[in-house]
C-alpha positions in Angstrom: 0.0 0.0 0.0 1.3 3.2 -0.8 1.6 5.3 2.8 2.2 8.9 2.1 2.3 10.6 5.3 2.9 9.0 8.8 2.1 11.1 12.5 2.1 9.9 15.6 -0.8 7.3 15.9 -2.5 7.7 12.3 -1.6 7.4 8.6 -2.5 8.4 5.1 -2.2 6.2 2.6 -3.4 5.0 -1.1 -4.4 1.7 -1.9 -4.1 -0.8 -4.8 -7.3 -1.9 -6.7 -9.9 0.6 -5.8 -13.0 2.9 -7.2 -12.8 6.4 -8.6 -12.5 9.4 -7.7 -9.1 9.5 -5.9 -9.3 9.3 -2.5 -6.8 8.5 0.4 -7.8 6.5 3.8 -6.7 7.5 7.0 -5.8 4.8 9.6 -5.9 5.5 13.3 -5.8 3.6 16.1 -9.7 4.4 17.3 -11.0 4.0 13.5 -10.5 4.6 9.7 -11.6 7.6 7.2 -11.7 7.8 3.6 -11.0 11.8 2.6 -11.5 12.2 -1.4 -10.2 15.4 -2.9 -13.4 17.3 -3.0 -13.1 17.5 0.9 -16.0 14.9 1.4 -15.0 12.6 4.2 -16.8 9.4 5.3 -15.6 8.7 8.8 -15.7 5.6 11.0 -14.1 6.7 14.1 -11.5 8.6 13.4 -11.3 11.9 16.0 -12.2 15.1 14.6 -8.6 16.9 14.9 -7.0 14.2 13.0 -9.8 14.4 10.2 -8.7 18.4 10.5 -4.9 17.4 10.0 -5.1 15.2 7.9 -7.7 17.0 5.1 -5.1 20.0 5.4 -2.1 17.6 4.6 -4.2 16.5 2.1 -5.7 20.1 0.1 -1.9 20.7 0.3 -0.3 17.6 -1.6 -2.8 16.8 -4.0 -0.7 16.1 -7.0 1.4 13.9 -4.7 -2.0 11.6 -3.8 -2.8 11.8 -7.8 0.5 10.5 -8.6 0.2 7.7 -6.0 -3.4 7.0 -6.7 -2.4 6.1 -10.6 0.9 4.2 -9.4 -1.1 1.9 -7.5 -4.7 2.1 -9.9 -2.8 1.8 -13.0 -0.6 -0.8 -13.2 1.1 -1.2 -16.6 0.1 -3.8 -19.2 2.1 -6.8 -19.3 
């Protein structure tokens, strides 16, 4: 899986094999989140200051995530 940012207890990261539109998932220890560049969030117990951090770090490195969403969406033909 392709983890593109790391804090103290939680994660960001892309994964392999999924559904449009781009979106990253956020792993904490109390729960996970999928944030998708629009700024919609579907949360499942993640707390509300992560969610804050994390859709900042997010708005700010959006290429990065669309670079890393087609790396792991787009694998090249064999």
């Amino acid at each position: 899986m392709g983890k593109l940012y790391e804090q103290a207890s939680w994660l960001i990261r892309v994964q392999g094999n999924e559904h449009p539109p781009v979106h990253v998932h956020v792993v904490h220890p109390g729960g996970r989140a999928v944030l998708f560049l629009d700024g919609a969030v579907t949360n499942g117990g993640v707390p509300a200051a992560v969610i804050r951090a994390a859709s900042a770090w997010v708005a700010a490195h959006e290429a990065e995530i669309r670079a890393e969403w087609r790396r792991m969406n787009n694998p090249p033909a064999r």
